[in-house]
C-alpha positions in Angstrom: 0.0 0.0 0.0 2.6 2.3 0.9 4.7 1.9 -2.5 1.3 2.3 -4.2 0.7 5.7 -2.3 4.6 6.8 -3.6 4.0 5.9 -6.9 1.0 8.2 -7.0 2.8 10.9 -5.5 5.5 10.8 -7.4 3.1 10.7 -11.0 0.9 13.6 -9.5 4.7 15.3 -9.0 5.9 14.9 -12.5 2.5 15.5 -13.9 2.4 19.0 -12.3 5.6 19.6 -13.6 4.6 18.9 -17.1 1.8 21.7 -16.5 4.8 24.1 -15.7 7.0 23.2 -18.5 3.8 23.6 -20.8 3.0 26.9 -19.8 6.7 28.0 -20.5 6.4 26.5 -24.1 2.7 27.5 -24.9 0.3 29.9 -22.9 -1.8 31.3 -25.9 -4.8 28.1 -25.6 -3.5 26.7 -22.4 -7.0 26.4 -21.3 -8.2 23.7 -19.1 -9.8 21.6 -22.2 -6.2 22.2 -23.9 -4.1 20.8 -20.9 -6.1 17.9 -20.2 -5.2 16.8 -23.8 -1.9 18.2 -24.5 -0.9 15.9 -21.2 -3.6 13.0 -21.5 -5.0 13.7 -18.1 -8.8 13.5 -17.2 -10.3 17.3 -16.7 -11.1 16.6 -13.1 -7.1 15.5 -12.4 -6.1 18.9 -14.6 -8.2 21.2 -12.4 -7.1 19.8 -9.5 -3.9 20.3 -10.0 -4.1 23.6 -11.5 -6.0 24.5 -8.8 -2.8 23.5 -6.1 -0.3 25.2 -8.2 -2.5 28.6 -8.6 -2.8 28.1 -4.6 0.8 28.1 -4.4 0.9 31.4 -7.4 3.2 29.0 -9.6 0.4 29.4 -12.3 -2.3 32.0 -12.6 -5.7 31.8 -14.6 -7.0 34.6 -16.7 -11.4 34.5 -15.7 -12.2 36.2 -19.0 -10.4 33.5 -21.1 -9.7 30.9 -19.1 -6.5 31.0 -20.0 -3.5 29.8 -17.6 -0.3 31.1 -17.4 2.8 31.3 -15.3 2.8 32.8 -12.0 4.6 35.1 -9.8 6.2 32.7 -7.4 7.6 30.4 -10.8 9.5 33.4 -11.9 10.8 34.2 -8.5 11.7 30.5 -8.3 13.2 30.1 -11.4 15.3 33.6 -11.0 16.4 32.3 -7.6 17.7 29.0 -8.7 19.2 31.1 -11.6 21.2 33.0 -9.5 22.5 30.3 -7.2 24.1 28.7 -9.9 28.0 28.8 -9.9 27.9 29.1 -13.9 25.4 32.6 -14.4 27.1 33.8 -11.0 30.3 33.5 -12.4 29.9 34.5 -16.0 27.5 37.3 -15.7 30.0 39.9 -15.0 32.0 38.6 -17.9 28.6 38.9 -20.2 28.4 42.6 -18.6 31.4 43.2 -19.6 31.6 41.7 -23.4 27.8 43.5 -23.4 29.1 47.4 -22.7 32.0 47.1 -24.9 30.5 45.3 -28.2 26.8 47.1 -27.7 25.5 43.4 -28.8 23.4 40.6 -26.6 25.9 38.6 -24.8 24.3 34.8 -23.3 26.0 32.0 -21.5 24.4 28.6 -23.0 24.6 25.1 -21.2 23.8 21.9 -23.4 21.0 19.7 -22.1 21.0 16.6 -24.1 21.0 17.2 -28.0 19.4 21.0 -27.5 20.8 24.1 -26.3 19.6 26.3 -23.6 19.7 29.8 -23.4 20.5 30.3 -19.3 21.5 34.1 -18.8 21.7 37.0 -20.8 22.7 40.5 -20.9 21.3 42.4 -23.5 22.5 45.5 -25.8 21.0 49.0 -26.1 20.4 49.1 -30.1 17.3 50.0 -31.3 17.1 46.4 -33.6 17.8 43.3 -31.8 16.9 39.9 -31.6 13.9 38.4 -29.2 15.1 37.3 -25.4 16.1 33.6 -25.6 16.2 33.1 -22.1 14.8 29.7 -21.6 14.6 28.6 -25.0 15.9 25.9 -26.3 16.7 24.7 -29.2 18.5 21.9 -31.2 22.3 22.2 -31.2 23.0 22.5 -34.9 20.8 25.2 -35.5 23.3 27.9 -33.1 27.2 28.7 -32.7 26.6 27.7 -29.1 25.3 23.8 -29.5 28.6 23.6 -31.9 31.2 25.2 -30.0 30.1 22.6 -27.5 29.3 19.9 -29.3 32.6 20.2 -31.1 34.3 19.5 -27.9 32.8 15.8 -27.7 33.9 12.8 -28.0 33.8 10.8 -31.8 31.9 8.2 -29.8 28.9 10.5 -28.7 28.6 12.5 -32.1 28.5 8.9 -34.1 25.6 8.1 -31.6 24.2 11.0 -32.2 24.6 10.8 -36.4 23.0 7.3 -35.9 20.3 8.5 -34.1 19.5 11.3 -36.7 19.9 9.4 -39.9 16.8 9.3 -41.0 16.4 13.0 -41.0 15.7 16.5 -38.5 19.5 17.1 -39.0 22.3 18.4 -41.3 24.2 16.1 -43.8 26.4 14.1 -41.5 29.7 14.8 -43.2 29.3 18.3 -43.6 28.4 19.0 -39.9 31.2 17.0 -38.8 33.6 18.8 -41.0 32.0 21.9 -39.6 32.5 20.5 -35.9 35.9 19.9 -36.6 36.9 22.9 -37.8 35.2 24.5 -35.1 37.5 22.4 -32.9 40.7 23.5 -34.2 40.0 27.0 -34.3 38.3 27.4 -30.7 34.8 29.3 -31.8 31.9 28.9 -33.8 29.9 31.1 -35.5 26.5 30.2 -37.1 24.6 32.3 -39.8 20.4 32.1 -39.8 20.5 29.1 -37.8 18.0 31.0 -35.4 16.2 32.7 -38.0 16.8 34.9 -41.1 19.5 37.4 -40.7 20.5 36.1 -37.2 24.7 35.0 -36.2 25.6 34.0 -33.6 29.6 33.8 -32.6 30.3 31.5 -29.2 33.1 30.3 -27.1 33.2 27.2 -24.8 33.9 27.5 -21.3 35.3 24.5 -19.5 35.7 23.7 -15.7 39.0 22.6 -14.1 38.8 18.6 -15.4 39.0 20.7 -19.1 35.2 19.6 -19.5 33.0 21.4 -21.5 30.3 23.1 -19.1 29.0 25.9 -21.5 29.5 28.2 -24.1 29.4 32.1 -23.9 27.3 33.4 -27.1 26.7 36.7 -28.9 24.2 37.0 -31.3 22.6 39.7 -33.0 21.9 40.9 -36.9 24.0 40.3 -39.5 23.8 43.6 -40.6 25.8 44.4 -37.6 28.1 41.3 -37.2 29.7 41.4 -40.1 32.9 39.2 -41.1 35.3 42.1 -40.3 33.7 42.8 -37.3 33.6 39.3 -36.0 37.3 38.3 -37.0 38.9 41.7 -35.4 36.9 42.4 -32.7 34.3 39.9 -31.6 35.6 36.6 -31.7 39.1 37.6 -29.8 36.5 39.6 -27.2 34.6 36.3 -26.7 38.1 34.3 -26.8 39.4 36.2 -23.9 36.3 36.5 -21.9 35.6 32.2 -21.9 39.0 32.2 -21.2 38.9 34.4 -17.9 35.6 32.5 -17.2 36.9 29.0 -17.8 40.0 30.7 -15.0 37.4 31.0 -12.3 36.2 27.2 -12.8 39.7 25.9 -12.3 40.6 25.5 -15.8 44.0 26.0 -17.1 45.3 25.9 -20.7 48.6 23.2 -21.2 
């Protein structure tokens, strides 16, 4: 009885979490209706568990449209655990920095399985810039993040990964592995429309004292504004020099 109580719990647990990682993805028809079939869950189960986590403010409900969003208390949450983390402690005085001097968003990325995620930013004052990415993620190929890190990997994981991805959602292959290596040997990537028309993005990996890869500091912005010129002289030794210093204060130290 007892292990059948836990196993409960623990389903009710991940199935409220599923509500909250909905609600970050899509909040536009994240009515009750929608929920209850987005996460095959009865309407009764779905309002009772929208109901505990709009007790708690993690979501709220709009009463005109029905509508559920995030709440209050998840962002606080979410910018607490943000800011206890050694990594966006560490390198968000380094993104300041890169920020003020370049005028362009500066992020620090982690990867989570085969996607990137967008952890910290700092953005730019121009008048045209990219949306926030903070919290997005997306799949590593598409960004000069996901390949500055991915680059770094073993052959063992990226064959996995090719395997896995042969029947299609990825590059040729052979041409992102010629990309990847390159990218190794030369210590930054840079990806053009990868996250949309007109986007780059130019990123450095970060590693911790073992030399493992824990991250990747990323500008992106137009390419209007990062040009070639810009990027060779300015940008990419900027972004060299800044992983390095933040790679320093995770132990790391180049042979």
């Amino acid at each position: 009885m007892t292990r059948e109580k836990s196993s409960y719990a623990v389903q009710t647990v991940e199935k409220a979490l599923d509500i909250l990682e909905t609600l970050t993805e899509e909040s536009r028809h994240a009515t009750l209706p929608y929920l209850a079939e987005r996460l095959d869950l009865s309407r009764n189960k779905a309002f009772r568990l929208l109901a505990t986590l709009e007790s708690k403010g993690l979501v709220e409900r709009d009463d005109a449209s029905g509508i559920y969003r995030l709440g209050i208390s998840s962002v606080e949450l979410a910018q607490r655990l943000l800011n206890s983390t050694s990594l966006i402690r560490h390198s968000h005085p380094v993104m300041e920095k890169l920020a003020r001097k370049h005028d362009e968003a500066v992020y620090i990325a982690v990867l989570k399985g085969e996607e990137v995620l967008f952890l910290d930013m700092v953005d730019c004052d121009q008048a045209i810039k990219t949306a926030p990415l903070v919290g997005k993620r997306f799949p590593f190929f598409t960004n000069a993040a996901g390949k500055a890190i991915k680059s770094l990997e073993s052959a063992d994981l990226l064959e996995k990964f090719f395997k896995k991805r042969r029947n299609g959602g990825a590059p040729d292959p052979a041409l992102l592995q010629t990309e990847l290596t390159a990218i190794r040997e030369r210590g930054f990537a840079v990806d053009f429309d990868g996250l949309g028309e007109g986007i780059v993005t130019v990123a450095v990996a970060v590693r911790d004292y073992a030399g493992k890869v824990i991250g990747a500091l990323t500008m992106l912005g137009p390419s209007f504004r990062l040009m070639a010129s810009r990027l060779e002289e300015e940008i990419i030794p900027s972004l060299r020099e800044g992983a390095e210093m933040l790679s320093l204060k995770f132990g790391y130290a180049k042979l």
